[in-house]
C-alpha positions in Angstrom: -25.4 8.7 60.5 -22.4 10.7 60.5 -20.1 7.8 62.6 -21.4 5.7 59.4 -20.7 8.1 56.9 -17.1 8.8 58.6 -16.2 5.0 58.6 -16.7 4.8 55.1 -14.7 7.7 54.1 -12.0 5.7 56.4 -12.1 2.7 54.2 -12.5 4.4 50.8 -10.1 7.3 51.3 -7.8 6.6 54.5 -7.9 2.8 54.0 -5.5 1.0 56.7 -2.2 0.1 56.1 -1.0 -3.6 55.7 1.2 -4.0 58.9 3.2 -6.7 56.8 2.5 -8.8 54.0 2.2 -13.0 54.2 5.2 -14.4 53.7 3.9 -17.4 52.3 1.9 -18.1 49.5 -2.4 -19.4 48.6 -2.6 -23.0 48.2 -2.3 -24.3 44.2 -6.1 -24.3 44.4 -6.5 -20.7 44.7 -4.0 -20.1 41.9 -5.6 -23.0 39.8 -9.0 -21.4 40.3 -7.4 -18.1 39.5 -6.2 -19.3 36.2 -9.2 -21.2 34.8 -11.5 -17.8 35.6 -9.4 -15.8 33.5 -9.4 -18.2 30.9 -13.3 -18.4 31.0 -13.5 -14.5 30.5 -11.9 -14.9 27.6 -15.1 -16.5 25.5 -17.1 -15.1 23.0 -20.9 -14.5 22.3 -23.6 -16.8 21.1 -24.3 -19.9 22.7 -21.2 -21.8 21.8 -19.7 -18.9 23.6 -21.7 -19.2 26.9 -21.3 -22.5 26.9 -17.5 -21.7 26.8 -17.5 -19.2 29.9 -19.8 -20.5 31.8 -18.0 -24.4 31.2 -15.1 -22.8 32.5 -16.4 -20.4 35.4 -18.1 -23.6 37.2 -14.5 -24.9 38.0 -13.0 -22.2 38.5 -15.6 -21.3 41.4 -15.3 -24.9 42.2 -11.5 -24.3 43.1 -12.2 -21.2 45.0 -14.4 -23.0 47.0 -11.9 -25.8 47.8 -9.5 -23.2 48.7 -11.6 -21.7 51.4 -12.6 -24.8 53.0 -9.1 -26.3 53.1 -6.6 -23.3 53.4 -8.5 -19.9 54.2 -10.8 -21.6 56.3 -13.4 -19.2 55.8 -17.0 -20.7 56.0 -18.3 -17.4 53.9 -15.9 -17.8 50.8 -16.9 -21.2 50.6 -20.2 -20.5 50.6 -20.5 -17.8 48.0 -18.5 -20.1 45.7 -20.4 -22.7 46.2 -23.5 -20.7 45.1 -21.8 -19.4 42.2 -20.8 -23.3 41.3 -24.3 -24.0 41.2 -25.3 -20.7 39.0 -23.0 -21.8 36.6 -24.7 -25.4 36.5 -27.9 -23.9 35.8 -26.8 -21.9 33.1 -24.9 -24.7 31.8 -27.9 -26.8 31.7 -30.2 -24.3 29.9 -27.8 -23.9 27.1 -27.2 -27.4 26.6 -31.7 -27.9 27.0 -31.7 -24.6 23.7 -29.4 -26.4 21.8 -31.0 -29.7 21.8 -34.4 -27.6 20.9 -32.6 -25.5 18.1 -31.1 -28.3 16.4 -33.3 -30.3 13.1 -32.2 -33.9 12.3 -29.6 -34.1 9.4 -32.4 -34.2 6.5 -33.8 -31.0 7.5 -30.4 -29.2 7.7 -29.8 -30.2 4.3 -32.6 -29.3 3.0 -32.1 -25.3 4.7 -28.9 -25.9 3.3 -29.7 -26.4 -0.2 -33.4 -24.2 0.0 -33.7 -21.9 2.2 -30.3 -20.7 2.9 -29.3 -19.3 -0.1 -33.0 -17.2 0.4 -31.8 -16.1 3.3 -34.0 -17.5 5.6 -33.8 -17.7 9.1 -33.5 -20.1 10.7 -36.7 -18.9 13.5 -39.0 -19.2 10.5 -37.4 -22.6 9.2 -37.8 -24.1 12.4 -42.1 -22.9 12.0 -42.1 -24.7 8.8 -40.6 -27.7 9.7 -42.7 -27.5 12.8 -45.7 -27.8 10.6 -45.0 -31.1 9.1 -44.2 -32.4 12.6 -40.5 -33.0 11.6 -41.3 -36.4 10.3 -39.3 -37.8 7.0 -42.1 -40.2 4.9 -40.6 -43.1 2.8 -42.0 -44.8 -0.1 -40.7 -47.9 -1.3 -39.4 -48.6 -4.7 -42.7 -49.1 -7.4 -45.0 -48.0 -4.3 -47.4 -45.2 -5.5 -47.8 -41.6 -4.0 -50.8 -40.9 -5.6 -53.1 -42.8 -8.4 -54.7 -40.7 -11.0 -58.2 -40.2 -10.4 -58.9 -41.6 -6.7 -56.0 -40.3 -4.4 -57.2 -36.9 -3.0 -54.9 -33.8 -2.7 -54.9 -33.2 0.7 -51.6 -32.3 1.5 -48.3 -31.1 -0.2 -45.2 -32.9 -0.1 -41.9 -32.3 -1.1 -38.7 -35.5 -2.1 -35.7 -35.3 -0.3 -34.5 -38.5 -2.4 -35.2 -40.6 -4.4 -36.7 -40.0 -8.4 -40.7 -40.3 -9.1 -42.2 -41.3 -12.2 -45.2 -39.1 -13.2 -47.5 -40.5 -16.1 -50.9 -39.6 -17.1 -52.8 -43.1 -19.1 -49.6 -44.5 -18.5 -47.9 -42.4 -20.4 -45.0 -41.1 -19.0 -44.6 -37.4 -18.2 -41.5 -36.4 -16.5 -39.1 -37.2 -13.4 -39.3 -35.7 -10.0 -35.5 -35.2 -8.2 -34.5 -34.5 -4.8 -35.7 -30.7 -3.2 -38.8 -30.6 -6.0 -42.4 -31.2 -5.0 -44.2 -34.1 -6.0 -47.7 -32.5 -6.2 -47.3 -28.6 -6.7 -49.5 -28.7 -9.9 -52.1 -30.1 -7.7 -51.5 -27.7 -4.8 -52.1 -24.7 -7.1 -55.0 -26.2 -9.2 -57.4 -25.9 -6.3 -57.9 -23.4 -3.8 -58.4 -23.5 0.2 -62.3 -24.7 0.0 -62.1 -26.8 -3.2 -61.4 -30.3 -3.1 -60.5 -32.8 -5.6 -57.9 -35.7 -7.0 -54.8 -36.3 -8.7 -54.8 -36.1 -12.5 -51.5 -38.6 -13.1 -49.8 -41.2 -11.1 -46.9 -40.7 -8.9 -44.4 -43.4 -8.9 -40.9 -44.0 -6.7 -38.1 -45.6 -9.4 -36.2 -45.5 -6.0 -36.4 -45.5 -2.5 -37.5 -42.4 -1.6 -38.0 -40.3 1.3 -40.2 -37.1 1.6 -41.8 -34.4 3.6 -45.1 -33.7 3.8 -47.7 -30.6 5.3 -51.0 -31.8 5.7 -53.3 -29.6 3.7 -55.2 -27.3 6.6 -52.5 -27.4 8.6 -49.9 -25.6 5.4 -53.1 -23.2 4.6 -53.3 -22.2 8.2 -49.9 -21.4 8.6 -49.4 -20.0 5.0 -52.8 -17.4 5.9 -50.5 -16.5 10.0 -47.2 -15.8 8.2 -47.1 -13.7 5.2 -43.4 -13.8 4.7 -44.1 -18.0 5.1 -46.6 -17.7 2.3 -44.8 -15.3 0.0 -41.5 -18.1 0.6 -43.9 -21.1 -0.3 -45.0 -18.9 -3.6 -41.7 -18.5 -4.5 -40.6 -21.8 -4.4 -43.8 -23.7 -6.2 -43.5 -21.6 -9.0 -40.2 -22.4 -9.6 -41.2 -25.8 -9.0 -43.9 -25.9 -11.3 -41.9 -24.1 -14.2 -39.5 -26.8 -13.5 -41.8 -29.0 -14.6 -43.2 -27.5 -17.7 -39.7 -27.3 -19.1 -38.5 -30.8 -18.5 -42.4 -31.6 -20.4 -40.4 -29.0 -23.2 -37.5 -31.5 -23.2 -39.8 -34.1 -25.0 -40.0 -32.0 -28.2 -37.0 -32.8 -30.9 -36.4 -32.2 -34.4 -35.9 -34.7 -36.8 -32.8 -33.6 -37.7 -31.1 -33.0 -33.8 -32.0 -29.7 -32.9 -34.3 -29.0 -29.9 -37.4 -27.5 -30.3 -38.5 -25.2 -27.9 -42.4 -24.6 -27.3 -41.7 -20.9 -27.1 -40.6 -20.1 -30.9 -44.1 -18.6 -32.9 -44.2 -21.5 -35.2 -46.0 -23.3 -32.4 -49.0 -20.7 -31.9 -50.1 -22.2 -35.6 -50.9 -25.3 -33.8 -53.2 -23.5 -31.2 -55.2 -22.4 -34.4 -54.2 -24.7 -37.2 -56.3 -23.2 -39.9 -57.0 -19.2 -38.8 -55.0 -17.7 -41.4 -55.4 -20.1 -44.5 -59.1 -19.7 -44.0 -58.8 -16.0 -44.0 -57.0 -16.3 -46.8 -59.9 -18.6 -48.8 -62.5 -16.6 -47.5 -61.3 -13.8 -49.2 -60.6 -15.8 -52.2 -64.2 -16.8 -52.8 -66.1 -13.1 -52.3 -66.9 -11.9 -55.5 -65.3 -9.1 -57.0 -67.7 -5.7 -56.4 -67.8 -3.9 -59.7 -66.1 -0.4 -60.7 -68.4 2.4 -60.8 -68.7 3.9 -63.7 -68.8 7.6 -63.9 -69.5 7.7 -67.5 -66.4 9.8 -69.1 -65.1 9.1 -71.8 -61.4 8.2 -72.8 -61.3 7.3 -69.3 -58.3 5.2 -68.8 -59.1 1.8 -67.4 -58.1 0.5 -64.9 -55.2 -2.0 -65.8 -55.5 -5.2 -65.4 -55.0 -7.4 -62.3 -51.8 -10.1 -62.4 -53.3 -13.7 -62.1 -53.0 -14.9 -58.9 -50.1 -17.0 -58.1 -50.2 -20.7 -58.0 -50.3 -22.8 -55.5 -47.4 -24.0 -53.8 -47.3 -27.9 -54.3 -48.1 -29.1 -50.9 -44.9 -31.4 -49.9 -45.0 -34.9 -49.7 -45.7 -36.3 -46.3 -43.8 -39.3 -44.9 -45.0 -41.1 -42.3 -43.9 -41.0 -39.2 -40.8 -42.7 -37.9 -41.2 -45.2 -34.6 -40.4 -43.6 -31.7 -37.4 -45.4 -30.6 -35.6 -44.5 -33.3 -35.5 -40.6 -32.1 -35.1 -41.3 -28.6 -38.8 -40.1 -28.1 -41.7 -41.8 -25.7 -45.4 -41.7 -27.2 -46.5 -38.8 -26.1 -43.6 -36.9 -27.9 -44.0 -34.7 -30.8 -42.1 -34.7 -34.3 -41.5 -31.5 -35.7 -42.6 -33.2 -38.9 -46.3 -32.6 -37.6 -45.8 -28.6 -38.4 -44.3 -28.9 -41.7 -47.1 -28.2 -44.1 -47.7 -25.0 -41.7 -46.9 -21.6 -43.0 -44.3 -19.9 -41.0 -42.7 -23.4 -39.7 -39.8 -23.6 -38.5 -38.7 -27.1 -41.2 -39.0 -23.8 -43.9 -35.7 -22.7 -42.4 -32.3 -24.2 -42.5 -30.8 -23.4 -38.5 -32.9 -22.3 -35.7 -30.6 -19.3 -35.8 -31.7 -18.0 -39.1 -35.7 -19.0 -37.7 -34.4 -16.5 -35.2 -33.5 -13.5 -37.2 
């Protein structure tokens, strides 16, 4: 033990002297392999990275290996670089067999792009939702229907990648679907995990389209695993469906060019068409409940009540002007409709001063 211990103090402390340096130089291998190591240090982190170092260590070790078969003659530094040749294979090999597994086909890296990645998603939980559709792109021909009202079932949620879709209820038309909107979110939120039931308009491609699809159980499965999954899915058919209801608020115009919105108060009238004016006659027809009279004399009367105003002459109603004259489909409404209401918006000359 202590010959052992003394031999390495020998080599470590008191190492031996070179008698006298070679006078002539490795072969260009060893320098070459030399070269192309210290190049492959010099790569960076990720996978792109690996790939880099270890693309460059497996000919470097390559060259080291030539070089002690050929000049050094040394069966030992051939060997070890050999096995280091074939680490570097293997590694080589599993990076290039995770990038071929990380990677989505182009549709699906648009759609992170113009989805998900502004949410900040990454790309581990993208890769489970596109996993649940089975990475499969649907197409639908031009006038071919996604749904029929009243017999296709909704059993599954789908979402265009492009394309436009016609949506009509008793063919009337509805609204448009575009690129990155579902085509049945409406439907997907109407029922809930155990219900069942059909689509309520028709769905028809203007264009060739392509879309995504999850199959029904196979969405509410994953949605119920992954929370943040089903708080991202929330998020985005809401949107979605809002979407919707506005481009429905698009088909509301005024007469005279200015755009109705469904939000002013002149359209809660409509809900209840006749609450206040019949409050008002109701109150009209109760008799009037007599004075008491306290019996004093000289008692000033009570003075006298001012006639009730007139009433306003209703305004003339024209009929309504055809539709294609305002740029309106059938199922359009004409701000005309809510004239005679009290409170309208026709009483007032800009939708500013409805505003104030």
């Amino acid at each position: 033990m202590s010959t052992s211990s003394l031999s390495w103090d020998q080599a470590v402390l008191q190492p031996p002297a070179c008698d006298a340096w070679k006078e002539h130089m490795e072969g260009a291998a060893y320098h070459l392999a030399s070269c192309i190591v210290l190049l492959g240090y010099m790569g960076g982190s990720g996978i792109f990275g690996s790939l880099y170092i270890f693309g460059l260590l497996a000919p470097g070790y390559f060259c080291y290996a030539l070089w002690g078969w050929l000049s050094a003659c040394g069966l030992d530094i051939l060997v070890w670089n050999a096995l280091l040749v074939l680490t570097c294979v293997l590694q080589l090999a599993h990076l290039a067999y995770r990038l071929r597994r990380d990677t989505v086909p182009e549709e699906f890296e648009l759609l992170y792009k113009a989805m998900y990645l502004p949410l900040q998603v990454p790309l581990e939980v993208y890769r489970e939702i596109v996993k649940c559709c089975e990475e499969q792109v649907q197409s639908l021909g031009r006038d071919q229907n996604y749904a029929v009202e009243g017999k296709t079932p909704i059993d599954r949620l789908s979402l265009l990648l492009s394309g436009r879709v016609r949506v009509s209820q008793d063919g009337q038309f509805l609204h448009y679907i575009f690129p990155y909107q579902f085509l049945d979110s409406p439907e997907w939120e109407s029922l809930r995990p155990s219900e069942e039931g059909t689509f309520q308009v028709t769905l028809t491609a203007e264009t060739d389209c392509s879309y995504i699809t999850w199959p029904r159980r196979r969405l509410y499965l994953l949605l119920r695993k992954d929370r943040y999954i089903a708080r991202l899915f929330s998020s985005h058919l809401g949107y979605d469906i809002s979407e919707k209801l506005y481009s429905l608020n698009e088909k509301l115009f005024a007469k005279f060019g200015l755009r109705f919105d469904i939000r002013l108060p002149s359209l809660y009238h409509v809900l209840g068409p006749a609450s206040s004016e019949g409050e008002l006659e109701e109150a009209e027809e109760l008799p009037c409940s007599p004075q008491p009279d306290h019996g004093l004399d000289g008692a000033s009367e009570p003075p006298p009540q001012p006639p009730p105003p007139p009433p306003a002459a209703s305004r003339p109603r024209s009929s309504r002007p055809e539709s294609d004259l305002l740029g309106e489909d059938s199922t359009s409404l004409v701000l005309e409709d809510f004239a005679e209401l009290p409170g309208s918006f026709m009483d007032y000359v800009s939708e500013g001063e409805y505003m104030k």
